[in-house]
Structure formats: structure tokens, C-alpha cells
N, C-alpha and C positions, 0 to 999 in steps of 0.2 A: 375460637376458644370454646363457645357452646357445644360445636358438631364435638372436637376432641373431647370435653367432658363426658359427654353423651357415650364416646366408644368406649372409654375406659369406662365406665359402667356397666354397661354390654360387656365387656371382658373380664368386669370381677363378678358378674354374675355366673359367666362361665367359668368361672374359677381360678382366674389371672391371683397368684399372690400379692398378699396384701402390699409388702413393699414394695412392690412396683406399679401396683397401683397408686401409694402416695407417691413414689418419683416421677410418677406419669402426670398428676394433678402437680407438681411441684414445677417440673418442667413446660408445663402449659403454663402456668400463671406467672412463673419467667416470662417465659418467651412474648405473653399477652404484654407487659408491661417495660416490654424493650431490654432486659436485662440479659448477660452473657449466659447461656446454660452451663458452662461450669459451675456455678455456682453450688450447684445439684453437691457435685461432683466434690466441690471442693469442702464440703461441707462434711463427707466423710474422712476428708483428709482432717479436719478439726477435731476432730473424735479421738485421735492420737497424742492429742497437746494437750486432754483434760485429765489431768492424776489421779480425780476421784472416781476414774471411772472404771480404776483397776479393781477395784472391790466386788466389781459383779461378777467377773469370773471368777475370781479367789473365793468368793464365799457360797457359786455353784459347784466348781470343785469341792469343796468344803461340804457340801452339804450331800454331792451323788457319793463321799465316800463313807458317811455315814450312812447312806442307805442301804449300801452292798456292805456293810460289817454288820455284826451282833447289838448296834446299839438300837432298833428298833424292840428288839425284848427285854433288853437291861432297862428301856425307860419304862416299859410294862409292869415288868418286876418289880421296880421300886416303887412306881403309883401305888400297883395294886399295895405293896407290904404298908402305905402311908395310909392309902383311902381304901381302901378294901372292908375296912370294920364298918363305914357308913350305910347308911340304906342308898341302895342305887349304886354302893360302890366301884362295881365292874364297870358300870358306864362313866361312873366318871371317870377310873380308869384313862377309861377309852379316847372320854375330851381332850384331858391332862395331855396326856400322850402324844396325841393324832396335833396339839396347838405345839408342841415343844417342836414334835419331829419338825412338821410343815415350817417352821420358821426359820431351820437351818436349812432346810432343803428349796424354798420357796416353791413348791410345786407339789398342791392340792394332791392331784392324782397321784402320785407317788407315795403318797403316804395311807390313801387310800390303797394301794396295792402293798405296799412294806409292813401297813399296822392292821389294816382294816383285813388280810389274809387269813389273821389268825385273833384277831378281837370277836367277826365277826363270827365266826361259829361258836366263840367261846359264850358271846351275850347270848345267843338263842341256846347251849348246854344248860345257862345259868337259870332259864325260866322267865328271860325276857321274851316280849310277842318277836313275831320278825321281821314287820313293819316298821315296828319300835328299832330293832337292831339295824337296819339299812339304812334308815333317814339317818340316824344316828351316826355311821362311821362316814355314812357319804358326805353329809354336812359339816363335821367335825374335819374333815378331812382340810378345809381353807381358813379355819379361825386362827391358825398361827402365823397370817399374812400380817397381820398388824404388830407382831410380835417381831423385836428387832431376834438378828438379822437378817429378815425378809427381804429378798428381792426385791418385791413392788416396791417396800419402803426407801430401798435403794436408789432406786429408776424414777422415783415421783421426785425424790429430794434433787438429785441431778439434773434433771430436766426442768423444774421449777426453780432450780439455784441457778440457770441460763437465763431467767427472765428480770435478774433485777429489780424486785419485789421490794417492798415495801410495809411491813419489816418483812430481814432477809430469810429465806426458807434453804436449810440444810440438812444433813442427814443425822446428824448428831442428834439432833431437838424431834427430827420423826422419829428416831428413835426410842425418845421416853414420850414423846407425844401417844404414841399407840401403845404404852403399857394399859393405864384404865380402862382405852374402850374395850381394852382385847381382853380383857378381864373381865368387863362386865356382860360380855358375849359368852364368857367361861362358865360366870356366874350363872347366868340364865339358864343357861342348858345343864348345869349340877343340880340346880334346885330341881329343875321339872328331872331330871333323872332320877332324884332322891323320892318324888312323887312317885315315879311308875317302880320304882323297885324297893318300894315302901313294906310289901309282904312277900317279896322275894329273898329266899334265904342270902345271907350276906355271905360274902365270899371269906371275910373272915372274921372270928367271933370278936376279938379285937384287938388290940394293936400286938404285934409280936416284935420283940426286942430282937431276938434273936435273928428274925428272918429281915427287920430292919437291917440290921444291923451287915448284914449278908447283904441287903441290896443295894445297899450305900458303895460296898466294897465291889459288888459285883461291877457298879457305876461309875467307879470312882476316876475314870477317864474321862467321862462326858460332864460332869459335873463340873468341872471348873470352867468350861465354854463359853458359859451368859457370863462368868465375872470377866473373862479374859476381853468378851466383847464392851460390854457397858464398862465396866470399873475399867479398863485400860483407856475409852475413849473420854469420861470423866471425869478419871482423874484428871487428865490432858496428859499422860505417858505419852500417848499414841492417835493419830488420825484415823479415821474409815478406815479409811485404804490401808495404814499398816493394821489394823484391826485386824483387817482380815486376812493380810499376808498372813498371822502371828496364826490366829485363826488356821488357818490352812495347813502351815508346816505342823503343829501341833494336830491335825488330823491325821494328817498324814505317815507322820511318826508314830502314833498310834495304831492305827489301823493297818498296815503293812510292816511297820519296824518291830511293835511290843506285840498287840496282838493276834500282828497275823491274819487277822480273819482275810486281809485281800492280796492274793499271792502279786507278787514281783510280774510276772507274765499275765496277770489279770488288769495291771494297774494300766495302761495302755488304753485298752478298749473304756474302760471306766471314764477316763480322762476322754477320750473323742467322744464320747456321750455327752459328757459336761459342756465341751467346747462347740458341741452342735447347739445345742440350745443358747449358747452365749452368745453362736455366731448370727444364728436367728435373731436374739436381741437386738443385737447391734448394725444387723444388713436394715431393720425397722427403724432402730434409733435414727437413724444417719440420715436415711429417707423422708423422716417423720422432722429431721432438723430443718432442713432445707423445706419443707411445707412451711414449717413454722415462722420462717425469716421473710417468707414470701405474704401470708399471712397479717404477721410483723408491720409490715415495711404497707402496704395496702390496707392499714388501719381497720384490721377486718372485727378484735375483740372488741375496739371501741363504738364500731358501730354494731355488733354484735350486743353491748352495753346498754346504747343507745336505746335500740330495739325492744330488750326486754324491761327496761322502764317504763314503757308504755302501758306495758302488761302486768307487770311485778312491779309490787313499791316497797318491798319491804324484802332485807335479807332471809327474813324467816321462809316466808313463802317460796324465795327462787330457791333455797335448800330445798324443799320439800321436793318441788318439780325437778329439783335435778336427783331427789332421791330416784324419783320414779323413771326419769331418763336414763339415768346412770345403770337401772336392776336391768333394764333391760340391753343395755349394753354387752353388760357382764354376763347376761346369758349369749349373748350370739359372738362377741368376743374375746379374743384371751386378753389377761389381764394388761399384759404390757402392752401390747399393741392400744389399747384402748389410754394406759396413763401417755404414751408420747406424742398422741394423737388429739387429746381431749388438754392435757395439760396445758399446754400456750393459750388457749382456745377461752379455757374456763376460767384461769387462776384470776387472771386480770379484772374478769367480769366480777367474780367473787370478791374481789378488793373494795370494788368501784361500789356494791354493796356495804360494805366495813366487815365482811368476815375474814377473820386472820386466815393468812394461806396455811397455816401448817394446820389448823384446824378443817379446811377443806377440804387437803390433803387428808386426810384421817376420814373424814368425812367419805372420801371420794372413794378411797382406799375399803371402804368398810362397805358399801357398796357392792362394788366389784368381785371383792372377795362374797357376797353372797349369792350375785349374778352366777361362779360357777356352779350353782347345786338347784338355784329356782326350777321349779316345773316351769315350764314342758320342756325346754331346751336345754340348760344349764349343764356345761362341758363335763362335770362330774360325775354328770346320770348316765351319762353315756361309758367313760371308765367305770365306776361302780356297776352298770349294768353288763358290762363283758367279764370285770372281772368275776362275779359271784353269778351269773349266769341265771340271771333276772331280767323277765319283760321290764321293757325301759318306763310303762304308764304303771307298772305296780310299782319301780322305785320311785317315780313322782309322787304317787300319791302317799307314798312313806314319808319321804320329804317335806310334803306343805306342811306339819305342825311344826317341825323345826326351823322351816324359812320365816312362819308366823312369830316364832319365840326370837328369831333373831332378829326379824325383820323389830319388834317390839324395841330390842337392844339400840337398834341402829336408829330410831326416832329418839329415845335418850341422848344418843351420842352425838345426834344432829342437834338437838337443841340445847343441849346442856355442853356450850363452849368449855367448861371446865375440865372438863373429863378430858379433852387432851392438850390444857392449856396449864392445868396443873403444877404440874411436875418441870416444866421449860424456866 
């Protein structure tokens, strides 16, 4: 069991993908503990018998085809015609924006390449530094991970709703669970925006009825999304999953049927893009079950529990430490792969403390989503650094007063259970 441990480590140093690296440790602690290796196997055949787990392809479709239509400037348009008369208006703009897109899209980088293309030359025309302007879209670029319909918040509620928890964790409840923190992440970074662009001419003198009134209509498609999402699953009309069907065909009919923007012979390639990343999710998920049952069954979180009692006596404190385990996770891995891997792992432990899972969750979530943009590594320095064709140590150091301001955010929301205990 040891030697095998030892190769697959050796092999993901050399750069063995991740899911086969956890099939390979999942398959080993089978096989160490007498059990049939199908197990592995059969585990993604389980994957097929869970309903809720139609929602992550439907609402990554959902979301690649609002990247490739016009709605990345219609949400621009309309910020700037609301927040534009503020000091610092264009960046907030920029936050507003970069936290809506990213929530349907779940994927940091891409929004960073769809918003931040044409934000970011527009912040440094407007008399912003452009230090100021990089940290800014690269960071902003993951705040709308806590923002339903986010993928993570998808994947974390799925995968923690497998554990039978105590009380029970689902996606419904993460969904309004990350409204405040992700607001107060919004918050923080409007106020310091309103700071640095305090004697920077304002993009508009103030509010314009007119040009409101133009961006609403200009909008008037994406606008009804967030009620379609929340007020359909709220009300109780509709579950996740048809959530996001409704969700979907309404993009869809939009964007190819009324407006067009994504031709009939485009829609193809759009869709195999979507379905690549969903299939990566899912070759992890599956991989990442079968750790967890093995995990499970070998009493690993309770004596993992056990362990850090010794150490940590208080919930407060093991938040804190998994704050700091968690940033650096989220810089060296992507975010999913880190919730289906960490989740079995941690939730349990976090109970065994008396912190509520779905605040964990949020907790964990808020995290990871900062892990993409931290210096020195953070996945988003590196897209923000090819896209705008920036040394990767001058976007770093753009970044750290934004990791600082969020990082600020994120000890709020660690310690102040309310913020996403609220509203459930």
C-alpha cells in the first residue's frame, strides 16, 4: 500500500491527471482493505441515478452561451447607466459586472477574458493607475462564485448532500446562503473603488433617465435570469435541476432564436466546449466518490476529528487554520477538484466542531474562490497575465491589495455565522 502510494505521487508529480490520481489512491485502499475493485467503477455508474446532478451541465451550457452573445456589454451598459454618476463608478461597473457574469458562467477566467477585454483598457482611458485596473478585473473576475447559479455552489451542495449531515446541506439553502457574503465581498471592493476614483472624473454627471431607460431595454433578456433562478426554486414552482433546465432553454431561445447573436452552425462547437468542462467535472466527481466511500468506510474524518482536537479546541480557531489551508489550496488547485476532494474530508470535521455545514460551505467556498487570483500562483494570474500581455509578478503585485481587502471580507464571513445563516 505504502510502495503504491509513493508511485502515484511520483506520477502526479510528473503530471499524471488529477482523476486518476484519486482512482489510483481509491483503488489502492480498496484493494489494501479486501474490498472488490469495482467498486471504483461502480461508483461512476452511481452518478447516473442522481437527478440533481443535471443541473451542472444545464446551467454550464447556460452560462458558455451567454459568454459567446452580447450579454457581456448589455450587463456593462446597464451598471455603468445605474452606477456611473458614483465616484469610482466605472470600477464598480467593473465588480457589478465581472460578480453577475461569473455566476452564470461559473468560470473565473472567462469572465476575465469576455468582461475584463474591454473594462480593462476602458479603466486605465478613464484615469485609473493600472495596477489599480489589473488587480481589479483579475480579482473581480471570481466574486460571483458565491453568487447562485455558481457551479461550486452546485458541486459543494451535491457532494455534501451525499454525506448525510446533520442538519441537511442542499443547494436550494447555498443558494441564498452566499447571497450576503457575496455582497459583502461586492461591498468592500465598491467602497475602496469609490476611494481611488474619488478625484477621477466620473463617467457620468448623474443619473440619466434616458440612457437608463435604454439599458434596461437593451437588457431586457438577461434580466429576468436571477428571478427565473431563485423565485422559481422559492417559490417551490421548480427544483435545481428544473431550475436550470427552464434556465437553459430560455438562453437558448434567446441567444440563437431572438437574438441571434450565436448562429445555428456555431451552436455545436459552443455546446462541446460546455460539455468538456462538465465532462472533466464529472471523470473527478466520480473518482473523487469512490475516495470518499473508501475514506468513509475506514473512519478516516473521525479520526482525522480526533486528531485535530488535540490541537484545536475551539470551532473558531480550526476556521481560521482551514482559512489559511484552504487560500492555498485554491491557489494550486481548481476549484472543483478541491470541493469533491476536501468536502467528505472536512464537512464532518466542521460538524464534530458545531459549525453548520452550509456555513462551511460558504465558508470554504469563499476561500477558494480567492485561492484563484492570490499571489504568486493563483490560476487567474496566469489567464489575466496572457490575456493583457502582462509579466505574471507585476499582476501579483497588482493583486495583493485586493486579496488583502477580500481577504478582510472573508474573516467577516468566517466569523460572523450570520452572514450566510440569515436568510435559510
Amino acid at each position: 500500500m505504502i510502495v503504491g502510494v509513493l508511485i502515484v505521487l511520483l506520477l502526479a508529480v510528473l503530471g499524471m491527471p488529477l482523476f486518476a490520481v484519486i482512482a489510483a489512491v481509491a483503488l489502492l485502499g480498496f484493494h489494501a482493505a479486501g474490498y472488490d475493485l469495482v467498486a471504483v467503477a461502480v461508483e461512476y455508474y452511481r452518478l447516473g441515478d442522481k437527478p440533481g446532478l443535471i443541473a451542472i451541465p444545464l446551467f454550464t451550457l447556460a452560462g458558455y452561451l451567454l459568454g459567446e452573445s452580447g450579454t457581456p456589454k448589455r450587463l456593462v451598459r446597464l451598471s455603468m447607466a445605474l452606477l456611473g454618476w458614483m465616484p469610482g463608478g466605472l470600477a464598480i461597473v467593473a465588480i457589478v459586472a465581472c460578480a453577475f457574469f461569473t455566476a452564470f458562467t461559473g468560470a473565473s477566467g472567462m469572465t476575465i477574458v469576455a468582461i475584463g477585454a474591454f473594462l480593462y483598457p476602458a479603466l486605465t482611458r478613464a484615469g485609473y493607475p493600472q495596477s489599480y485596473s489589473l488587480g481589479l478585473v483579475t480579482s473581480s473576475g471570481s466574486l460571483g462564485l458565491l453568487f447562485p447559479p455558481s457551479l461550486p455552489l452546485i458541486l459543494f451542495g451535491f457532494v455534501a448532500g451525499q454525506l448525510n449531515t446533520t442538519p441537511a446541506v442542499n443547494v436550494q439553502d447555498l443558494f441564498v446562503a452566499g447571497l450576503l457574503p457575496g455582497a459583502l465581498m461586492v461591498l468592500v471592493l465598491s467602497l475602496h473603488a469609490m476611494w481611488v476614483g474619488r478625484h477621477l472624473p466620473r463617467a457620468a454627471a448623474a443619473l440619466d433617465r434616458g440612457e437608463i431607460w435604454a439599458a434596461l431595454k437593451d437588457a431586457k433578456w438577461e434580466l429576468p435570469l436571477p428571478f427565473i433562478v431563485l423565485g422559481g426554486i422559492y417559490s417551490g414552482k421548480f427544483a435545481a435541476s428544473e431550475a436550470a433546465a427552464i434556465t437553459t432553454l430560455y438562453v437558448l431561445v434567446v441567444t440563437v432564436g431572438i437574438k441571434r447573436e450565436i448562429a445555428w452552425r456555431k451552436l455545436p462547437a459552443t455546446m462541446a466546449e460546455a460539455m468538456r468542462l462538465v465532462g472533466a467535472i464529472l471523470i473527478i466527481l466520480g473518482a473523487a466518490g469512490a475516495l470518499s466511500n473508501w475514506l468513509v468506510d475506514q473512519e478516516v474524518p473521525n479520526h482525522l476529528f480526533d486528531l485535530s482536537r488535540q490541537y484545536v479546541h475551539s470551532g473558531w480557531m480550526f476556521l481560521l487554520l482551514l482559512n489559511v489551508v484552504l487560500l492555498l489550496v485554491g491557489m494550486f488547485v481548481d476549484i472543483f477538484s478541491a470541493i469533491v476532494i476536501l468536502t467528505p474530508l472536512l464537512v464532518p470535521v466542521a460538524i464534530g466542531y458545531g459549525i453548520h455545514p452550509v456555513h462551511f460551505g460558504i465558508v470554504m467556498l469563499a476561500n477558494l474562490q480567492i485561492g484563484y487570483f492570490m499571489p504568486p500562483a493563483g490560476m487567474d494570474l496566469f489567464i489575466a497575465a496572457y490575456r493583457f500581455k502582462i509579466n505574471i509578478l507585476t499582476l501579483a503585485r497588482a493583486c495583493v491589495p485586493f486579496f488583502l481587502l477580500v481577504g478582510l471580507a472573508l474573516l467577516i464571513i468566517t466569523w460572523v455565522p450570520w452572514l450566510s445563516l440569515a436568510l435559510l
